[in-house]
Each structure stands twice: as C-alpha cells, then as structure tokens.
N, C-alpha and C positions, 0 to 999 in steps of 0.2 A: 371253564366258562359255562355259566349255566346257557339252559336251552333257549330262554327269552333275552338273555341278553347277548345271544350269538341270531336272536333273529334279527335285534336291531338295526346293525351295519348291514346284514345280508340285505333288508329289505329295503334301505335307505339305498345301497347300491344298485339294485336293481332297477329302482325307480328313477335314480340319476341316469344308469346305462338304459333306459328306457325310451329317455329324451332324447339322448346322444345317438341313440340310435334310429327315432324316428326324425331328426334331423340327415343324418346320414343317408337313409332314406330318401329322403323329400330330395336332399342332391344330386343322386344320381338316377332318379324317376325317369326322367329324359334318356336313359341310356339304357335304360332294360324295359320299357314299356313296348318298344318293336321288334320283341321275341317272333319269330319267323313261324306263321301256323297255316301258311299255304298251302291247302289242297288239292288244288285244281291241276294236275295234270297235264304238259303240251306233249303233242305229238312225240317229240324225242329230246332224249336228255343227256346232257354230257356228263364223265364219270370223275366225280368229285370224291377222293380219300383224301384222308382228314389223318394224318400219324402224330397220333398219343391222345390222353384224355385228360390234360394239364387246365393250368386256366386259360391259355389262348386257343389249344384245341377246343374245349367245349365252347367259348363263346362262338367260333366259327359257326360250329355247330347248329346254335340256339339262333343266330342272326343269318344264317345263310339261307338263300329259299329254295327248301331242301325239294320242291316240287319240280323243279328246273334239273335237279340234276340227279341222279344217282349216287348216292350218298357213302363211304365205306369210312367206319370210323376203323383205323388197325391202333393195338397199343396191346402187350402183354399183360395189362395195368388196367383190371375188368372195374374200375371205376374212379372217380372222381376224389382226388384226396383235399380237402382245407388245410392247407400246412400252415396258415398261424395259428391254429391249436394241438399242431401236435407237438410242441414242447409238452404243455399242459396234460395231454393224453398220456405221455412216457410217464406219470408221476400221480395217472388217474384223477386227477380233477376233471377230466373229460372222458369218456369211455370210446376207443378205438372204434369202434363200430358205428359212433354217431358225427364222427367229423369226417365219412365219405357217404358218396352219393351212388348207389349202380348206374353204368355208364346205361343199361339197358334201359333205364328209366327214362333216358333223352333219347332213343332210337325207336322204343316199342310203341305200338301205333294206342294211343291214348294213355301213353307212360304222363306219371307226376311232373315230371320236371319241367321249367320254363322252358318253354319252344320244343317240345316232345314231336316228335313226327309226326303225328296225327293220322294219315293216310300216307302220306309222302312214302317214298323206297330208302330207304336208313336202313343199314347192317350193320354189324359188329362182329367183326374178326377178332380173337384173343390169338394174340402172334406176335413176333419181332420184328421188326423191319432189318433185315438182313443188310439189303443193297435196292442205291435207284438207279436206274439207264432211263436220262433224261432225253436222250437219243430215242430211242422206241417205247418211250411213258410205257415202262415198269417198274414192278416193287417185287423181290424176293423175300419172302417172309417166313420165321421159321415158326412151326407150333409150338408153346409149352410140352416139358416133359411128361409123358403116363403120370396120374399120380397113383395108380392101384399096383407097381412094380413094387417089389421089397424095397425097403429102408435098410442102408445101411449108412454109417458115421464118415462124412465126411474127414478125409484123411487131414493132419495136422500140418503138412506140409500146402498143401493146397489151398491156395488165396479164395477168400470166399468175400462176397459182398457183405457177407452177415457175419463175418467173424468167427465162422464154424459154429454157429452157436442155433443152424438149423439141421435136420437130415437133409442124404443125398437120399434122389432117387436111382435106382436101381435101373439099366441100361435096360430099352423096352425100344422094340425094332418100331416103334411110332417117336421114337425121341427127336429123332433127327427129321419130322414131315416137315417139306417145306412146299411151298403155295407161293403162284409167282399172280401178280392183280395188274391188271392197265387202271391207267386211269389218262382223264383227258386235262384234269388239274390237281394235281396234288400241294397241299399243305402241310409241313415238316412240321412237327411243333412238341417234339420228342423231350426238351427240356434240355438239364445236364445229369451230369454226376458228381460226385464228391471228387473234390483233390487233392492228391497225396502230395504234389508238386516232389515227387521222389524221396517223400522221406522214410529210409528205412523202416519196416517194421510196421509203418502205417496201416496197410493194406491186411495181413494178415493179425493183425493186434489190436485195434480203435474200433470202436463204433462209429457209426456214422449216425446221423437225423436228418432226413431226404425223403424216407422212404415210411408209409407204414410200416411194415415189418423192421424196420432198426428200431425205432419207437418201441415196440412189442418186444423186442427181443432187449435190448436197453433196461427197459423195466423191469422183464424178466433178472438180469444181472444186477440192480440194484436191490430188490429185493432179496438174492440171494447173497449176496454183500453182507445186507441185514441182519440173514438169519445166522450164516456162519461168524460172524463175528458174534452175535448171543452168544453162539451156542462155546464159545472160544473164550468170552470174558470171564468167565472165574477161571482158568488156566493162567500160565505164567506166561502166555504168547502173546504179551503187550504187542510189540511191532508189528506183529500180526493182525490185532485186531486193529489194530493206528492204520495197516496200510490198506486194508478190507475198508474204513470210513472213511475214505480219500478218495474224491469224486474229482477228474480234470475233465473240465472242457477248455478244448484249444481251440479261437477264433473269439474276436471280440465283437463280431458283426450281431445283427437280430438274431439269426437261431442261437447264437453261446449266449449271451447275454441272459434272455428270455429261457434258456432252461437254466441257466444259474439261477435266475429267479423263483421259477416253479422249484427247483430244487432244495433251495433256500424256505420255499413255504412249507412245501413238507416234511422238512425235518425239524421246523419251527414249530409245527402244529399235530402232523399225523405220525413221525418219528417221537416225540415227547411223547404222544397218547400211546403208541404200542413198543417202544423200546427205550422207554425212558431213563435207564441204566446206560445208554447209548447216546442220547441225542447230545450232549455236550462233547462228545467225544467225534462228531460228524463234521470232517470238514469239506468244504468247495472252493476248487481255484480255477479262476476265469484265463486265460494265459493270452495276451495278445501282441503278435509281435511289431506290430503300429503304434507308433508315442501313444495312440490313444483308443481306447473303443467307441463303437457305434462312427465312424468316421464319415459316412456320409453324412449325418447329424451335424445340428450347429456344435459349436465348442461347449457353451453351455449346459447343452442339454448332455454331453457327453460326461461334463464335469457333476452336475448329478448324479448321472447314473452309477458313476465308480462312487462318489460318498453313499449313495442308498444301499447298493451293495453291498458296501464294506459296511453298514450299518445291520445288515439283515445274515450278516455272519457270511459273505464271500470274499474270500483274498482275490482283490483283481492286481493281475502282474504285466501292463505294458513294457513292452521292448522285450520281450522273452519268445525266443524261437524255442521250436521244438527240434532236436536235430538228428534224431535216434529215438524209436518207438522198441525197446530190447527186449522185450516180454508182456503179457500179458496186464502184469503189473510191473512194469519199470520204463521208464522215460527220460532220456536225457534233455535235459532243455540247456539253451545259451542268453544269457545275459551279461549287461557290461554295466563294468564294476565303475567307482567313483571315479578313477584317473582315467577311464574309458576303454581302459581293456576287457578283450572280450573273459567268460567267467563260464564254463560250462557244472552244472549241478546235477546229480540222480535226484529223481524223482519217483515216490513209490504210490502205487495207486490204488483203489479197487478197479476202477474202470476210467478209460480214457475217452475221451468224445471225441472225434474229428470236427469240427464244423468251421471248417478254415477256407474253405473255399471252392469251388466248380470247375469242373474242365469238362470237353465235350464228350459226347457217348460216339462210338470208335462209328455209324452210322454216316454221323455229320464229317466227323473226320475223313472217312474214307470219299464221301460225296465232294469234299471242299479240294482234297487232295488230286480226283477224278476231272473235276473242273478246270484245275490251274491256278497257278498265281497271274499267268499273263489273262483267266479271265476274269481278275478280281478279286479272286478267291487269296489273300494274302495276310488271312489272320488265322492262326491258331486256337483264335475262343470261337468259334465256328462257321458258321455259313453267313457271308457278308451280304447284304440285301442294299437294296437302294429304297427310295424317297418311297414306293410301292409294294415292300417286303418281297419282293421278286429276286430272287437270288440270280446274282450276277454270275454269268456264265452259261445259263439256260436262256440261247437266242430265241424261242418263242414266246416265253415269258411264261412258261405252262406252271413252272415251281415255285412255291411261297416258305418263307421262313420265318416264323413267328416267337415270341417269348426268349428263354434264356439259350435256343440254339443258334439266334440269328445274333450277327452283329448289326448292330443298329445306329453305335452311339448312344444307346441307352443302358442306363441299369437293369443286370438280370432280374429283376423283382418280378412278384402275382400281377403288381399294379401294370407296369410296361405289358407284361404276357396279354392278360384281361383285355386290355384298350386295344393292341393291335390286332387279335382274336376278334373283338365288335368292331374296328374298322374296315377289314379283310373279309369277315361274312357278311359285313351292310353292300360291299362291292361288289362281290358275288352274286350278293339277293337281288339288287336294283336292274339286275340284266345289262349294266355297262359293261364295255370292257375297262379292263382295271386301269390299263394306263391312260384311257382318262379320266381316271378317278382324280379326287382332290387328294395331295400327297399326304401320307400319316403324317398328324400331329399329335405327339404325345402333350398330356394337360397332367402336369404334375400334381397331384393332391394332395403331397404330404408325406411322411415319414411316421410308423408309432414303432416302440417295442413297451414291453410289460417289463417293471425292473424289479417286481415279490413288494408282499408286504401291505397290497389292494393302491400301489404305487404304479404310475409308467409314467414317460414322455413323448410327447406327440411335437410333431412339427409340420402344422396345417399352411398349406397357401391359400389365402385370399384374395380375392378381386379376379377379374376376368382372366383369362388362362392365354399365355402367349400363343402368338399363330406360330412360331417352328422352333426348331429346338435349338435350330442356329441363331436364337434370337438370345437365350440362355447367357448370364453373362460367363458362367462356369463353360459352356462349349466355347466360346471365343478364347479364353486365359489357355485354353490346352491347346488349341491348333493357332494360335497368336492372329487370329483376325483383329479385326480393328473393329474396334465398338462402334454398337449401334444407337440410332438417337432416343431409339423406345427402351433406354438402359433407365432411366429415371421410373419408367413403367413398370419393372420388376415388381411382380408380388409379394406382398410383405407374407411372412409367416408366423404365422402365432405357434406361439413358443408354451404348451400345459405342461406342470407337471405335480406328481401326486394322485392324491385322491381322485381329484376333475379329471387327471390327463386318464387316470385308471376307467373310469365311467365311460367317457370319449372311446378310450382303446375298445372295452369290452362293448358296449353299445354298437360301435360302426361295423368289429368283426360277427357280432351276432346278425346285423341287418344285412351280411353281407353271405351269408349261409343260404346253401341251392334250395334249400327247402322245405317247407313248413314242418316235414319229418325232422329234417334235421336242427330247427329250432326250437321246435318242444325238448326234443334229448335234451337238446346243450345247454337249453335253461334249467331243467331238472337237473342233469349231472352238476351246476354250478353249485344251485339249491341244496344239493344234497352234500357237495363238498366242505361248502361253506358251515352247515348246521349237522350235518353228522359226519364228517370227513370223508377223507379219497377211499377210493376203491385199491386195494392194493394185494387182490388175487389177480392169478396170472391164468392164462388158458395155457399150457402146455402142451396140446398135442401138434404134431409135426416138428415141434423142438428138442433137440438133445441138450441135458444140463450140461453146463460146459463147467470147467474146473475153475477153481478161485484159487486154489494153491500158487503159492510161488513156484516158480518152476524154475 
C-alpha cells in the first residue's frame, strides 16, 4: 500500500479517536480535576505507605493530601505500568518505554505527574513488601538484588517468573537487605499474579502478560520464532518450521483476546513486509475453556469477536482446557468430542501464553491467612474488605485494600482498581475519619477490548450510575436476594462494534494516559505503526537467548 493511501485510514482514525477521546475526557473531568497539591504543612503528620504503584496505588497517591501525612510509596515496580497497551507493546505497535510513567515523577517535589508532591514529604522505597504485623503497624520489606554481581544462567530446573528467559544475579551479601517501615495507615494495593491453577509445566514453560518484562521478553521470543524458522525454511524441517509459527494464547478474557488481535495485525501487515515467505505459513490459537470468550461481555459482542477473529486469521477454541504444559513447545489440551466425551490432543507450539487467570501474591496470602477466617478473612482470592476497603480483621481500621488484591465483590479490573484508589485518597485528603465516610460505590463505565484489523467492541453504560453494587441486578441473581424496585432503572449499555467501537477503544485509552509525555510517544508510536510499521528490534541486554529447539 502506497504511502498516501496508508495515510488516509491513519488520519481518518485519528480524528474519530480524537473525538472519542475528548468526550471521554469531558466524562471523567469531575474525577481527576482534585489531583491533591497541598502545601501547607500542620504541625504533625501521620505515616501514610501506599504498597505498589498499580492504578489504585497511584490514584491514592494523586488524591490523598499528601501534606497531612507522611507519605511512603514501597513497590519493587519503580513505575507506573498502562497495561491496556501492553498487548500492543509485545508486538511493537507501541514502544515499552512509553506506556509507563517513573513513579518518581508523582513523589519528586515539582515532578510532571498529576497530583506530584510539590513540597509535601513523599518517598519511594524500591522493595518487596515481605510481611505486615497489623498489631505494631509494621512492614518488612526486602531490597532488590545487587545488579553490579556477575550474571550467571538461570538453572533449567528452576521456576522463574520469566521463563528463564532472563539472567540470574550473582549472590551479593546486600541480596538479602531487608528494612522494617511503621506506618499509622497503610494501603495494600500490590495487585495479583498469573494463575497456574496447578497446571503442570505452566510455571516453568508459558509466558505470562502482567508484567512489562513478560511483554519484552515475549517479543523477544516471537521474533526469534521468526528468524529461526527463515532461517530452517529451505531445509526439509517442515514440522519444525509449522511448530516455530504456532503462537497459543490460553484464556479468552481481554488480555488473550486483545494480543490475538495485535498478533493477528502483525503478521497481516509487518510479517508479510519482512518475512513474506512466512506469513501464510503463521498461525494463532486463542484456547478458552468457557463456552465462550470475553464472558463478562454481553453474548453478542462476544459472538463478534470470535467471527472477527476467525476473520483476521485466529482459530478461537471454546471448551478447550489446557491440562499439561510438557515442554517448551508442547501442550496438552482437553476437549469434548460430539457424543460428549472428554478428547485429550498434543499441541505443538512456538510459544504459549498463559493469560488464564490471577491468584494472590503469597503477601496478601500470608496477611489473610494471619488474620483468620473467624475474622473474615474467608476467601482465597485475597484480602476481604467491607463497605470502606478496610480489611476485616484489622480492629483499628488502620489497613486498606484496594484493586485486584482486595475482595470486594468486584471485578479485578484498572476500572474497579482506579475508582477505589480515588475514593480511598479523597477520604484520607478530606481529614475525615474513613468510617464516616460515604461507602465505595463503584460506577460501572463499560467494558472494551481491541479484536485486530482497526476493529474492537465496547460495551458503555448510560444514564446515571447506580448508588451500590447491591443494587446490580447481576449481584442479587448470585447471592439470591430479592429484587429491587430500581431494577427497571438499570443502565442500558450501548453495544459499538468495528471501526467506531476501534476509535471509542483507542481515543478513551489515549485520554486516559498519566501524561502528556506519554501521549505524544503513543500518538507517534501509532503514527508510525500505522504508516511505516512496528518496531520489531528487541533490546537484549540483561536477557539470555533462550532455545527454540524441541527438546
């Protein structure tokens, strides 16, 4: 496609995502115009840490009035990640470096960022959060490893977050520093992790997409997918090069979905331009073991998504468990066959994705477990909080739990995270005590993912936003209450899909970016994707090539 007629759609999109975006905007004006810039100093301040730099941690941050208290952000996680664009980043339509924010920029006194500290007392710890003793408000926290020790290779036997697919450091007597903090209110909001839900082979064989560096490291391996299958196709090692082009993502939620898409474009668009002896030869398989994908999603918008997919060249496979991850490239999955029995099949791969699901970080685990089930503590997806994010079991009320490690009755989503982060720091800023604050109400806004092809589906609510969540007609049908009379009052949701729902998608996550840095990048990196394609060099250092051989 020539140059003017790849600028048309670019710039025709832009301009729709433009709109979309300053409407998005204009909606949520009201909730981030009372970023927190108080200066003024009282006499003495109580010791506010904030653990992680998620989206409920940072809004805490940005709305809390950091003048009142002593501020301690801890999170190993030295900044701010956008995780609806790191599908896009794994596959370079977006460049790593421009969908996070440095956390220093919200703590350093006249930093960029919305609600920066300005004069206020803000620190940043780069640490673990080890353990809390809610009993004497502390925090044990470990430092990161030396990075200046020798590099050596992560042993093959040894479960790594990354897949082995980074170096170890080299045992350096500062490895193990740890650092114990008071504080007089702490905020939990550490997130989750990937779930294996124990399936063999998971943990030491799949990728994950959670984290920047899975992203980096991800991209790293489809590229080298790439090149070794070039470099294999005039040889006689057909199956070889078949099972090097075979990308699985397992989980049919927004992250699987949404890189099957990004996936889907770049082998559509920047796999044809640089290995076009290849690109028909690339397949992608979505795997989900739910009749259906995107399930929170109307039916609908769900039944689109699999014909777009399957339009844009991905096999989507509902009711397919994965049940064995056996190697590097090989996978068993289970399906049930027409008379209903179950069907187990190998599956060969270049690379596997996990994005199946979240369980706690061993943190909230160990906290919920310290707590009790006699004081509430009776769920295993993490720290259970009442009407006030106050984690039950902590008699002073000193502890809050925020985003995907509190239980709430809410979905782990940015949107849940985000809102109870701005309701949690508005409490704190106002000089109330929290319990009597007015109880969180989350205001549901909608649903989007991206489904390739300058395609997505969005599912917006309209009309005024219900006062509790007990009012939902979805919470009543699961704990069998008895309907309420404002059931007729349910918000309707408009239902985009296509081109407009694509504009809508890209527009509200662009207006929804920490910072005017990071929406110059992301509009250029678009620009530049769209009209000269993805970026598809890799930074290599700190990573070991990891092997593509069958093994």
């Amino acid at each position: 496609m020539s140059f003017s007629w790849r600028l048309i759609p670019a710039v025709g999109v832009a301009g729709v995502a433009s709109v979309a975006g300053g409407l998005a905007a204009i909606t949520s004006i009201n909730d981030e115009w009372d970023a927190d810039t108080t200066t003024a100093v009282p006499p003495s301040r109580e010791k506010l840490v904030i653990l992680g730099t998620g989206w409920g941690a940072l809004e805490v941050l940005r709305k809390a009035n950091k003048a009142n208290y002593d501020v301690t952000v801890v999170s190993p996680r030295p900044f701010f990640l956008y995780t609806p664009l790191l599908a896009g980043a794994t596959v370079g339509t977006v460049h790593h470096g421009n969908i996070i924010e440095p956390i220093r920029n919200f703590v350093a006194v006249g930093g960029r960022g919305a609600g920066a500290a300005g004069g206020a007392s803000v620190s940043y710890v780069q640490a673990s959060a080890l353990s809390v003793d809610p009993s004497n408000h502390k925090i044990e926290c470990e430092l990161p490893p030396a990075s200046w020790g020798e590099t050596t290779d992560v042993p093959a036997t040894r479960p790594s977050r990354f897949s082995g697919a980074v170096k170890a450091v080299a045992p350096h007597p500062s490895d193990r520093t740890r650092v114990t903090l008071d504080y007089d209110k702490l905020v939990i909001a550490v997130g989750a992790q990937p779930a294996t839900f124990g399936t063999p082979g998971v943990a030491e064989h799949a990728f994950f997409l959670k984290e920047l560096d899975h992203s980096a490291v991800l991209q790293q391996r489809l590229l080298e997918c790439l090149e070794r299958a070039s470099a294999l196709v005039t040889t006689n090692a057909r199956g070889e090069v078949d099972k090097l082009l075979h990308f699985v993502i397992v989980g049919g939620g927004p992250t699987g979905v949404e890189l099957s898409a990004e996936l889907s474009d770049f082998i559509r668009t920047d796999v044809k331009r640089l290995f076009p002896h290849l690109a028909d030869r690339v397949k992608v398989t979505l795997l989900e073991a739910a009749p259906r994908i995107l399930g929170p999603f109307a039916e609908s918008l769900s039944s689109y998504a699999v014909e777009h997919l399957e339009e844009v060249g991905v096999s989507v496979q509902t009711g397919a468990c994965v049940t064995k991850v056996a190697g590097p490239h090989k996978a068993t999955i289970r399906t049930k066959a027409p008379d209903g029995k179950a069907v187990e099949t190998d599956l060969d791969f270049g690379a596997l994705v996990w994005a199946a699901g979240i369980s706690t970080r061993p943190l909230v685990r160990d906290l919920a477990a310290s707590l009790g089930k006699d004081a509430g503590q009776d769920s295993r997806r993490g720290l259970v909080v009442d009407e006030r994010l106050r984690v039950k079991g902590v008699e002073d009320g000193s502890v809050f739990a925020i985003g995907d490690c509190a239980v709430s009755g809410l979905p782990p989503t940015a949107q849940v995270a985000a809102q109870q982060g701005k309701w949690l720091g508005r409490a704190l800023r106002d000089g109330a005590v929290v319990q009597e604050a007015e109880p969180f109400s989350y205001d549901d806004k909608g649903k989007m993912a991206y489904v390739g092809k300058h395609a997505a589906v969005v599912e917006a609510k309209l009309g005024p936003p219900k006062l509790k969540v007990q009012d939902h007609f979805w919470w009543r049908s699961l704990h069998g209450a008895a309907p309420a009379a404002s059931d007729t009052e349910t918000r309707a949701a408009a239902e985009l899909t296509g081109g407009a729902a694509f504009a809508f998608w890209r527009g509200t996550y662009f207006s929804k970016l920490m910072s005017p840095t990071n929406r110059v990048a992301v509009g250029v990196d678009w620009f530049r994707a769209e009209m000269f394609g993805r970026d598809v060099t890799v930074h290599q250092a700190q990573m070991r090539r990891r092997e593509t051989t069958a093994k």
